[in-house]
C-alpha positions in Angstrom: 75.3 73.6 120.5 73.6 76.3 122.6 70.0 77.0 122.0 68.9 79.7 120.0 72.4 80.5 118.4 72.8 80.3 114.2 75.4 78.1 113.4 78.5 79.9 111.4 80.1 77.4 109.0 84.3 77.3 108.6 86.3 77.4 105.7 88.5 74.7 104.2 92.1 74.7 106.5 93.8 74.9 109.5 97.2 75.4 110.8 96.2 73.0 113.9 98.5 70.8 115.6 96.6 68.4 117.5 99.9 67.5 119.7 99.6 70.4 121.4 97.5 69.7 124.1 98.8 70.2 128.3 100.3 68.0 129.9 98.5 65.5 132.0 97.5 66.7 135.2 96.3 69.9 136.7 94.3 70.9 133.0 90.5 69.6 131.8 89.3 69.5 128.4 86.3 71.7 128.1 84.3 69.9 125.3 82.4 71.8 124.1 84.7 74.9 123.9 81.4 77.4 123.8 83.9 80.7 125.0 85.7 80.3 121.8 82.9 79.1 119.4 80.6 81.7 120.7 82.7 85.0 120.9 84.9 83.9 117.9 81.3 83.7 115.9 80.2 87.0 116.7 83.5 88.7 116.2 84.0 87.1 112.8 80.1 87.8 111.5 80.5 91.9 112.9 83.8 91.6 110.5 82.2 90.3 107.6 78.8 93.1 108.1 76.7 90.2 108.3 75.3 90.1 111.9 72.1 91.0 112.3 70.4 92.4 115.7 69.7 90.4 118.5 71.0 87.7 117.1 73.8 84.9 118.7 76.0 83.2 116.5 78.3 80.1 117.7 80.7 78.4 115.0 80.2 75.0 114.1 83.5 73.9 115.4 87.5 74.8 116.4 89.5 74.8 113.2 91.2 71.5 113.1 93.5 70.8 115.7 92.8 73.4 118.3 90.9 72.3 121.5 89.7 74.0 124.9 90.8 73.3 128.2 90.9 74.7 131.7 92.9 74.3 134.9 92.0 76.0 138.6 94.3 79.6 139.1 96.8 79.1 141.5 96.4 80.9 144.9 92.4 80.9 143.9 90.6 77.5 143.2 87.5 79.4 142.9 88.4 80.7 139.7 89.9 78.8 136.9 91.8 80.2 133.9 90.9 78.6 130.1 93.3 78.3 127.6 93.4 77.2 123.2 96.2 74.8 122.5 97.2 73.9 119.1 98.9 76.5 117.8 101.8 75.4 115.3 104.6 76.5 117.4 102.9 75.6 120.6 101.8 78.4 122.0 98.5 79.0 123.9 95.8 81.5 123.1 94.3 83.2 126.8 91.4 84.7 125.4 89.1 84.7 122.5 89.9 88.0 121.6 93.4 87.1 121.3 92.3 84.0 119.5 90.5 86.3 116.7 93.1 87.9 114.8 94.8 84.2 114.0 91.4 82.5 113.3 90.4 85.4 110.6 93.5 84.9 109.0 93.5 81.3 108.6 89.9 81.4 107.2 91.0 84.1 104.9 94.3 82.1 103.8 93.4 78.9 103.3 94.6 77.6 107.1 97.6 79.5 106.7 99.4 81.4 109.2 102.1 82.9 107.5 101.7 87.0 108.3 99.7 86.0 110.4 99.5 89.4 112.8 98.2 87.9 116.1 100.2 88.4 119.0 101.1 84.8 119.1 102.5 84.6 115.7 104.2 88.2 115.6 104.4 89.0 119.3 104.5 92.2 120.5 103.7 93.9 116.9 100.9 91.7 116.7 97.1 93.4 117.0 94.6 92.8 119.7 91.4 94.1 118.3 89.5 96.3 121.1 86.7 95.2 122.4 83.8 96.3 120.4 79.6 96.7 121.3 78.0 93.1 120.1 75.8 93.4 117.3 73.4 91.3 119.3 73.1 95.0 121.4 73.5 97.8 118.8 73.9 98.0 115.5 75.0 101.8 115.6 78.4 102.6 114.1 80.8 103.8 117.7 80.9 107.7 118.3 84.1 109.5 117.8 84.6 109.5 121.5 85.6 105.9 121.3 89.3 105.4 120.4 89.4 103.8 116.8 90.9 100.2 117.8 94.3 99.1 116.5 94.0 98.1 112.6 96.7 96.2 110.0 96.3 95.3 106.7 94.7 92.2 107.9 92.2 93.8 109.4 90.0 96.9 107.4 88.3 99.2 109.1 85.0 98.1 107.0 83.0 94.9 106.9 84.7 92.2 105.5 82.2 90.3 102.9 82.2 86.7 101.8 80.9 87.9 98.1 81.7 90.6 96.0 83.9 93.2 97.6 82.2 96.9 97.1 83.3 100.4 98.4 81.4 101.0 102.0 81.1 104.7 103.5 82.4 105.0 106.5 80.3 106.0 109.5 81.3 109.0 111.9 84.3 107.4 113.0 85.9 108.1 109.6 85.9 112.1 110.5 88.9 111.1 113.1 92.1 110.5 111.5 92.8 106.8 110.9 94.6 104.2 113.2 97.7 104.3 111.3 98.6 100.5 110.2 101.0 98.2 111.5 103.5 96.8 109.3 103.4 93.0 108.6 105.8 91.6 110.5 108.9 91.3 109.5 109.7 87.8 108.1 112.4 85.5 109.7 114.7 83.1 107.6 114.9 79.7 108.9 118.7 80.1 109.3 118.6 83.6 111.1 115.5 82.4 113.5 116.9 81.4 117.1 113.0 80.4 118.6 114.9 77.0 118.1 118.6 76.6 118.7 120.9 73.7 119.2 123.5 73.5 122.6 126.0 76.3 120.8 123.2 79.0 120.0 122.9 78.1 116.5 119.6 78.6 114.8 118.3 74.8 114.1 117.3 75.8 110.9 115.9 72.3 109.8 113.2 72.5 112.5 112.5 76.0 112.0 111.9 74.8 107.7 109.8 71.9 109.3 107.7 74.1 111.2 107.6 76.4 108.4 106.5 73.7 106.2 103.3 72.6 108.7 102.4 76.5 108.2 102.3 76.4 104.6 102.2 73.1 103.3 104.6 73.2 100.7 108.2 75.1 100.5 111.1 74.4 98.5 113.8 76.9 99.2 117.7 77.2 99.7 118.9 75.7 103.0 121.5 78.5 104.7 122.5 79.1 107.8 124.3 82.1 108.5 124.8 82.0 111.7 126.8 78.8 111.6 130.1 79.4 111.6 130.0 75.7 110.6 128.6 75.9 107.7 130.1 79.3 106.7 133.5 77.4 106.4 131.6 74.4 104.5 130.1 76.9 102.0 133.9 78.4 101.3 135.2 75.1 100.3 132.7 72.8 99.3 132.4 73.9 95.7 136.4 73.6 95.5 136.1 70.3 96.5 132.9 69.2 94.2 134.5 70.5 91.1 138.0 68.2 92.4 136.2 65.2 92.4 134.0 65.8 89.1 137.8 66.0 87.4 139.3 62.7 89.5 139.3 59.0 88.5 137.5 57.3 91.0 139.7 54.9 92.3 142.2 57.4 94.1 141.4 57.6 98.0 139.3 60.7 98.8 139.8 62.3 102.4 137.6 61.1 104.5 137.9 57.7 103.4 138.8 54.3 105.2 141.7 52.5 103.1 143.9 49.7 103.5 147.5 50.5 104.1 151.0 48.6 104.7 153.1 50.9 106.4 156.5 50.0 105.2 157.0 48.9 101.9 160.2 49.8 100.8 160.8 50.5 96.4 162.0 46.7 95.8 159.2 45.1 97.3 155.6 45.1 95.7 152.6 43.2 96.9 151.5 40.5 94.6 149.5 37.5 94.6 151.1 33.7 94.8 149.6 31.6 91.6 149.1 28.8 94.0 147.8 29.5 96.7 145.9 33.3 95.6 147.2 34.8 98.9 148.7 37.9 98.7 152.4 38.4 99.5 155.5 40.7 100.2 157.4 39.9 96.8 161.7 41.1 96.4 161.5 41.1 92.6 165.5 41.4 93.1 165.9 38.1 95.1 163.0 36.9 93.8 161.9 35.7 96.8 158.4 35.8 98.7 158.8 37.9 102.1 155.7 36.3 103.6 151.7 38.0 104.1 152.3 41.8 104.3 150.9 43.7 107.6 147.7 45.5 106.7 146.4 48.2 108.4 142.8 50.0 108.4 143.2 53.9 108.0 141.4 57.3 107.6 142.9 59.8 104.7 143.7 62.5 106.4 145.5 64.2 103.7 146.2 63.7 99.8 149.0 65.6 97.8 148.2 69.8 97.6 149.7 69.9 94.3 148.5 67.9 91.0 150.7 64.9 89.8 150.6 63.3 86.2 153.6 61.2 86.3 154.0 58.1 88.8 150.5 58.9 90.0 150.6 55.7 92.4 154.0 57.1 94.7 152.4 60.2 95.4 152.1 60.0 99.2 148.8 60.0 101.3 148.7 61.1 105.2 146.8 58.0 106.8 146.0 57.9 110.5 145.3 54.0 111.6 141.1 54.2 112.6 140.5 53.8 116.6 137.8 51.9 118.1 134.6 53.5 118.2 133.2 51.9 120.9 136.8 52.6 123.5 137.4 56.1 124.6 141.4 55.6 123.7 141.6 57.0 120.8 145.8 57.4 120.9 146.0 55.1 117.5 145.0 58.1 115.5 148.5 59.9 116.3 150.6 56.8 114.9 149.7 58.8 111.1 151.8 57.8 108.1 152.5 58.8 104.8 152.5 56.6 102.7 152.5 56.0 98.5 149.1 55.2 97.1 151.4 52.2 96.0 150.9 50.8 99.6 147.1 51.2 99.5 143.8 49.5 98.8 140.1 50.4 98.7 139.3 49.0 102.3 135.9 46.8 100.3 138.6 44.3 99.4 139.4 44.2 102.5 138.4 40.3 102.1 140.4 39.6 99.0 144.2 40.6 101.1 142.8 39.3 104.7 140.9 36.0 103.8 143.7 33.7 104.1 145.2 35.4 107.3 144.1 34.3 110.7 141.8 36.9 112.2 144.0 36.8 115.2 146.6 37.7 113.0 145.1 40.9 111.6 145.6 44.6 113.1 143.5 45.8 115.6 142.5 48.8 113.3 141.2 46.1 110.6 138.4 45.0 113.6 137.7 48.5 114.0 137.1 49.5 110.1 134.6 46.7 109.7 132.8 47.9 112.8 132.2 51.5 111.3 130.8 50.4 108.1 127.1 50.5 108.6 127.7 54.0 109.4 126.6 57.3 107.0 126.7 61.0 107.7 125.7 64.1 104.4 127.7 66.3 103.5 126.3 70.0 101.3 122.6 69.7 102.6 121.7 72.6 100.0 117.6 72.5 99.3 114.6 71.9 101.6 111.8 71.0 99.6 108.5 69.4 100.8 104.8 69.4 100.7 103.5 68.6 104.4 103.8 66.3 105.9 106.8 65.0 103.8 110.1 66.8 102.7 113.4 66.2 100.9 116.8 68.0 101.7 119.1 67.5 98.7 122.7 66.8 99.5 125.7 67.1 97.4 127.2 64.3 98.8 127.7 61.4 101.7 130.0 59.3 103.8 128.5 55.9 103.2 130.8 53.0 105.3 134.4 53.4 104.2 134.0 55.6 100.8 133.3 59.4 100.1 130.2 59.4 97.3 129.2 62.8 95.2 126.8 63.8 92.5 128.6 62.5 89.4 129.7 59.2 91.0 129.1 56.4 89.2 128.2 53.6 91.6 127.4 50.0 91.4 124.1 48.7 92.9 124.1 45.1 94.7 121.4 42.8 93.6 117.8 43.2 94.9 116.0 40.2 96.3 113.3 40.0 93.4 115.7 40.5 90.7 116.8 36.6 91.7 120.3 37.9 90.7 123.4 36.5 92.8 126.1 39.6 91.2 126.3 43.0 90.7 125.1 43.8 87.2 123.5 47.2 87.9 125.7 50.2 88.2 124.2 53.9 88.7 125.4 57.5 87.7 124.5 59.7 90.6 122.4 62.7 90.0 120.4 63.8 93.5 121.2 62.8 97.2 118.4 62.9 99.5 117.3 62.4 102.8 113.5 62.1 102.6 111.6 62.8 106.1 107.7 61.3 106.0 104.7 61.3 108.5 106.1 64.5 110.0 102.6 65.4 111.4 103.0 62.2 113.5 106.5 63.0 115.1 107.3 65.3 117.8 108.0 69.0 117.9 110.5 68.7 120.3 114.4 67.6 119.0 115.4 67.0 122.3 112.7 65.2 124.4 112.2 61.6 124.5 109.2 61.9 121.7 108.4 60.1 118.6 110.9 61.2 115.8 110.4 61.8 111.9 110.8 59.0 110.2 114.4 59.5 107.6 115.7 57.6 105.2 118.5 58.5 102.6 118.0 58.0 98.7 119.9 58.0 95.5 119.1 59.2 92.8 120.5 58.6 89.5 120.7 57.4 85.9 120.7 53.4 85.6 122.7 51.2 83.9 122.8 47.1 83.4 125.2 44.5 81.5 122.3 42.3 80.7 120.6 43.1 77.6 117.6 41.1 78.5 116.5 43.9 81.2 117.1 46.4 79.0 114.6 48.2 76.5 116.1 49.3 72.5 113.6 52.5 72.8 116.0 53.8 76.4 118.9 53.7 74.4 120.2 57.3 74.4 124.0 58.9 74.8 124.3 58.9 78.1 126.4 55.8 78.2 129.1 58.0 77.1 129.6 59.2 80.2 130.1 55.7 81.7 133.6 56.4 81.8 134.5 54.1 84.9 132.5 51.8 84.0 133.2 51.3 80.2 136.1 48.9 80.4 133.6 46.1 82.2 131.3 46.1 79.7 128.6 47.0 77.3 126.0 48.7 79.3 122.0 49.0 78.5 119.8 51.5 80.5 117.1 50.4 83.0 114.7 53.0 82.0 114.1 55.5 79.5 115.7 58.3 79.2 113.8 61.2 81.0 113.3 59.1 84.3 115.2 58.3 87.4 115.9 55.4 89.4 115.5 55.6 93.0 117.0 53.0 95.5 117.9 53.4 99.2 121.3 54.0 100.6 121.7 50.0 101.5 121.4 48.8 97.9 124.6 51.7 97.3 128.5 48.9 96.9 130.6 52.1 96.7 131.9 54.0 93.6 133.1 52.2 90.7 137.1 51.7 90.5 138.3 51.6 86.8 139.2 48.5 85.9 142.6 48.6 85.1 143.2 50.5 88.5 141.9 47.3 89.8 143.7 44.9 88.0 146.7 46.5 89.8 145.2 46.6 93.3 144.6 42.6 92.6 147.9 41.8 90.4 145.6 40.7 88.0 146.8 39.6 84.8 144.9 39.8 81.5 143.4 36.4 81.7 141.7 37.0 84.9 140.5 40.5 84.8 138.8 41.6 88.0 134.8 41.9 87.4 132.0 44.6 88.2 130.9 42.0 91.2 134.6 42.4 93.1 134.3 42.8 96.7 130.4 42.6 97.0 131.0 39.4 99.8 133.2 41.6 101.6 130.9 44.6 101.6 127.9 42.6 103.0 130.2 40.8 105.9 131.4 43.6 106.8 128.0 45.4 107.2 126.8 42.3 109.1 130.1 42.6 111.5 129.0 46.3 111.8 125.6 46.3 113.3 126.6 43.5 115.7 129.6 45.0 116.9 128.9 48.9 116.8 127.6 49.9 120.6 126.1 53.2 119.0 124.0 50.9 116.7 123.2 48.2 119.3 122.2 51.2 121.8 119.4 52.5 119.1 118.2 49.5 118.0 118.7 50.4 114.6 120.8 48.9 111.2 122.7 52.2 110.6 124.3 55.0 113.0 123.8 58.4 111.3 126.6 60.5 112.6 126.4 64.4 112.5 129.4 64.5 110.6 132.2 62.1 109.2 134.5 62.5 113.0 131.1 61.5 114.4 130.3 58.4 112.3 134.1 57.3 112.8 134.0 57.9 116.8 137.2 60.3 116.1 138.3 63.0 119.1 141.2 64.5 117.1 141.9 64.4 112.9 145.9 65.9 111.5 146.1 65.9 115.0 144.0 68.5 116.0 141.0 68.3 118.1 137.5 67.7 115.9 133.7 68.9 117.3 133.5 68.8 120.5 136.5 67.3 121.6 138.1 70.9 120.7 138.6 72.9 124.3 139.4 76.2 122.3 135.9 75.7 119.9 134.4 79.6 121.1 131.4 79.3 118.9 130.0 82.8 120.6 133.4 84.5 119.5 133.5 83.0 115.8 129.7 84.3 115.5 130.7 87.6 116.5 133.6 88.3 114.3 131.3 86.8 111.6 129.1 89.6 111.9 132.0 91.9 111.5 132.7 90.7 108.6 129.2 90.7 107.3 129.4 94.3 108.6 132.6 95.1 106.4 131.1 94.3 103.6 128.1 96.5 103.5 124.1 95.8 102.4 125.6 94.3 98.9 127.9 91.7 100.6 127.8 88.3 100.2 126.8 86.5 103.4 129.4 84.2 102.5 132.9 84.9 104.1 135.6 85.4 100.7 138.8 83.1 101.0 140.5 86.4 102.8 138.4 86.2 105.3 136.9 82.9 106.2 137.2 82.4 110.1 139.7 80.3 111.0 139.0 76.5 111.1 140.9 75.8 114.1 137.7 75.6 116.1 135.1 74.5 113.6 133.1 71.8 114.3 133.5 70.1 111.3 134.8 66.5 109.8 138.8 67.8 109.0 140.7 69.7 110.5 142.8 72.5 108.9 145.3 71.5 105.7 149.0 70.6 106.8 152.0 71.2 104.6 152.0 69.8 101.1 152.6 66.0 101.0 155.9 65.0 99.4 155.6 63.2 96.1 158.0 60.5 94.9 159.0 60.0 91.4 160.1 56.9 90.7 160.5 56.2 87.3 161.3 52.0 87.5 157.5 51.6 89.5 155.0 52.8 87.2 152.2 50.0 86.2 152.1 49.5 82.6 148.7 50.4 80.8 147.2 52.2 84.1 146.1 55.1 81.9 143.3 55.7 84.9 146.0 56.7 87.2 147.6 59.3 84.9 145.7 62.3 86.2 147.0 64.3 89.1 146.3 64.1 92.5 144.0 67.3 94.0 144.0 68.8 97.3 140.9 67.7 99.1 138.9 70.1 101.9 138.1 69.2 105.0 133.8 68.9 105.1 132.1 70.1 108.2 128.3 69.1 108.7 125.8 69.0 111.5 122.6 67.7 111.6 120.2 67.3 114.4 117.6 64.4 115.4 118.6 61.5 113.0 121.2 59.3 114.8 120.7 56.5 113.8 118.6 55.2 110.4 116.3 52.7 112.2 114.2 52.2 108.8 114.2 48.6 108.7 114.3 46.8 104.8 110.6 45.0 105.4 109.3 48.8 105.5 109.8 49.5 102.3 107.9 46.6 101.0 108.5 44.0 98.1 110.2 44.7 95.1 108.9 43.7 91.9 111.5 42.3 89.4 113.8 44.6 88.2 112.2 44.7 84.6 108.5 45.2 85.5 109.8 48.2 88.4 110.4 50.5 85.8 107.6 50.4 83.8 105.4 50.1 86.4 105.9 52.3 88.8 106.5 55.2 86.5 104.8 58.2 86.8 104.5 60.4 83.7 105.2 64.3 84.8 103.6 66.8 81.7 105.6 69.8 80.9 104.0 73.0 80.2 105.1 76.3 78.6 105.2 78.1 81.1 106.4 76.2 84.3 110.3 75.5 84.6 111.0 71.9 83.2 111.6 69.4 85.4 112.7 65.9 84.9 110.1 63.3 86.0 111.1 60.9 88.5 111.1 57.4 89.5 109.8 56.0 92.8 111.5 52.2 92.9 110.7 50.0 96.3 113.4 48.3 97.3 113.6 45.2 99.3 117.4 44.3 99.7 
């Protein structure tokens, strides 16, 4: 410290980003910064009235994350210019007295810069305070010749005090009329600020919440983005399409989804399964003869039925399009599309069960290229950004995980963790919260699109838990909620993992897929009643083909990673065109520029009060949205055929809904590289709960809030 100087002590916080420093080269640290500790120190003790005469004052440091350095001005070596870096958004101060205005409202704010009303922070209605006679030289209040300097209600014209405020008389200057203040500036919604866009112009509003979340430590707020007409469109149909699947059983296909199909299968054939051998077989129940192994196909649901059915629910038709390869550019297997009864289909995880007698040179090429896309996941409804730095959450309302569309609501089955020393599925899950959960953001980059450390991201399920073994079970946890269990209930009696007012937590990889009712899987399998299909039914399957996956998929192999995290379901798939039109950016007549503008026509139409949402009237036209589907065709035809319908398959009695195409785009996180060893060793299943429970009180007056459960899993 410079001699003779009083040291001025900080307060607590800092909006600092120690990243922000030059890049190597032409600039020098200058350590220690005495410009900025010096003239910073006098300016803030003349603020506060507490600097005495011919006294110097330096301040015992930089807030956190802000450091000094220099470089030589071009054109004169002789004179070099000095700079503060670590400003949040990485910008850098040029002077002290530019400096001041954001260091007086961080130590007034706790280290936050929100309204802050430096020029940095707000631009060009930001204040830079004049330059005013050092206390050090006079302590005489300025005459009314000098112009009053430029004040906001950041900055009063009197002293500011660390104690008790009181009332101070203005000197002569008050006889002038007063500076008249600046308004704060205005504040900017992540989804409406462009200081960060993506390549179409679109505000990337999860780095603008990030960086809003380094300035103020914790947010939890809606996640909209207006500007998007992306996710205009997604807003407009998403709720139709949540409330669809909240009324379906969950064994019908959902679009989006990756199914087995046969193409032809004409009404006097069925597929059944030979009591000798277990293979599955073309069966003429006229001839009664076996036609030989049927030709499976892997396909994408393009399409399900617009209008509801409730008779013959299984020969209602589905448009599937067999799935390219994801690692070829040829994507021409996409236009081969069928329709086809749900009759002819199968959930693609028993995709072992019909295939595991039949030579692999045998198989379809599309059957190779499903069970390369299954370690593959994109979200779908990001709708909340909550976080306390340097962590977040965005919740989701629902995901693409591997072949099968999964929502809120879904009840799911849960594969065996390691510590549990289980072999089966026994675990099964309602879901109540999708997540992806960001951590050591203050270690990452700031930059989406340089070569820099990224966030760390991993997806998480949240959800009520369920078991068929009494032994792990607690009598205090049993509550009601095992009415609701309604998939589920036909494989057995099921006992909660925890008590009642908690959560279980587990990553996406310890997710199987949705629960099919059972009787809608005893007629996938032509199971009888003496060999009922169990809760642990295609598990083998699901873990080859996850294994195939991350050897085989060149987007996974390229990140080093275990999972490829697609912007959106066409990007997880490696699809160019979906119903035949042309998807993301594969689309030559996608005028992002042109949909924005007539979006703010509409907004315009509307008036102050009008929803920022477009009305079914006048949602843009998806023809050129980015998103997973592309627009609806015509109805599917259903066929009613009395002589087919499976006896006792009350499941598959409810009628098949219309599902919307999904559009979502998320930048940074392509591919999950969180490997299992991260998340440490999992305690048996019993002693996870109880342990590692945390106990949330409730008071009167906050809004309730059910506690959760933070579970390691090591799977």
């Amino acid at each position: 410290m410079s001699p003779g100087h009083v040291v001025v002590r900080l307060k607590s916080g800092s909006d600092g980003d120690a990243t922000h420093v030059p890049a190597s080269g032409v600039y020098t640290q200058v350590d220690p910064p005495l410009l900025y500790l010096e003239k910073t120190a006098q300016q803030w003790m003349d603020r506060r009235g507490e600097a005495r005469k011919h006294v110097k004052y330096i301040l015992e440091r930089l807030p956190a994350g802000y450091t000094m350095w220099q470089r030589p001005r071009p054109g004169k070596t002789t004179h070099v210019d000095k700079y503060l870096f670590g400003h949040p958004d990485h910008k850098k101060f040029d002077s002290p007295n530019r400096f001041y205005p954001h260091f007086e409202h961080l130590m007034e704010n706790g280290g936050s810069s929100m309204g802050c009303p430096c020029t940095v922070c707000a631009g060009s209605a930001g204040v830079l305070p004049k330059n005013q006679p050092s206390s050090s030289v006079s302590s005489q209040a300025p005459t009314p010749k000098i112009k009053a300097p430029r004040i906001s209600q950041h900055f009063s014209a009197a002293p500011q005090q660390l104690g008790p405020r009181t009332a101070q008389p203005l000197a002569t200057a008050s006889r002038q009329p007063a500076a008249r203040p600046r308004a704060r500036p205005k504040v900017t919604s992540a989804g409406y600020d462009t200081s960060r866009v993506d390549d179409e112009g679109t505000p990337d509003v999860y780095r603008n919440l990030i960086d809003k979340l380094r300035r103020h430590g914790t947010i939890d707020e809606k996640i909209e983005e207006p500007l998007s007409p992306d996710w205009r469109a997604e807003n407009e149909i998403l709720p139709k399409l949540l409330q669809e699947l909240r009324r379906e059983v969950q064994w019908k296909p959902r679009r989006g989804e990756v199914v087995l199909f046969v193409r032809f299968l004409p009404d006097e054939l069925s597929i059944v399964q030979d009591e000798n051998t277990g293979e599955y077989q073309v069966y003429n129940e006229h001839a009664d003869k076996s036609l030989g192994t049927p030709m499976w196909e892997a396909g994408l649901v393009g399409q399900t039925p617009s209008e509801g059915t409730s008779d013959n629910v299984i020969y209602s038709g589905v448009r599937v399009e067999p799935l390219p390869n994801p690692n070829e550019s040829n994507k021409s297997l996409s236009k081969h599309y069928k329709y086809v009864p749900l009759r002819q289909t199968r959930p693609f995880v028993l995709w072992e069960q019909f295939l595991g007698s039949v030579p692999q040179d045998d198989w379809h090429p599309t059957i190779h290229n499903a069970l390369t896309i299954t370690s593959t996941l994109s979200l779908i409804g990001k709708h909340r950004f909550r976080g306390t730095w340097p962590n977040a959450s965005i919740y989701c309302h629902a995901m693409y995980l591997g072949f099968e569309l999964l929502a809120v609501g879904d009840t799911v089955r849960l594969l065996p963790s390691a510590a549990s020393g289980l072999d089966e599925c026994c675990d099964i899950m309602i879901i109540k919260s999708i997540r992806i959960k960001w951590s050591n953001l203050d270690k990452a980059s700031n930059n989406d699109y340089d070569e820099g450390r990224p966030y760390n991201s991993a997806v998480w399920i949240y959800g009520t838990a369920f078991t068929n073994d009494a032994s792990r079970s607690d009598k205090q946890w049993l509550s009601s909620d095992t009415d609701s269990l309604k998939a589920a209930a036909q494989y057995s009696k099921w006992y909660p993992l925890h008590p009642p007012s908690k959560e279980l937590a587990i990553p996406h990889t310890r997710c199987m897929g949705r629960v099919y009712e059972r009787d809608a899987m005893s007629a996938f399998l032509n199971a009888d009643g003496h060999d009922l299909p169990n809760l642990d039914m295609g598990r083998s399957s699901l873990l080859k083909a996850r294994a195939f996956s991350v050897k085989h998929d060149q987007r996974i192999l390229k990140d080093h990673a275990t999972w490829y995290w697609g912007d959106n379901r066409a990007d997880s798939l490696g699809l160019h065109t979906i119903n035949g039109l042309d998807v993301t950016k594969f689309d030559e007549l996608r005028d992002v520029k042109d949909l924005r503008n007539k979006l703010k026509l509409l907004d315009a139409d509307s008036g102050p009060s009008g929803s920022i949402l477009p009305t079914a009237h006048t949602a843009p036209s998806s023809r050129r949205l980015r998103g997973f589907m592309a627009p609806n065709l015509p109805p599917t035809p259903d066929r009613h055929v009395a002589n087919k319908a499976i006896n006792g398959s009350s499941s598959m009695a409810s009628s098949l809904g219309s599902e919307i195409g999904l559009t979502v785009g998320l930048k940074r996180m392509r591919a999950d590289s969180t490997s299992d060893e991260d998340e440490g060793k999992e305690r048996a299943n019993d002693d996870e709960i109880r342990q590692s429970t945390v106990i949330v009180e409730e008071t009167a007056t906050a809004r309730k809030k059910k506690p959760m459960v933070q579970v390691v899993i090591d799977d």
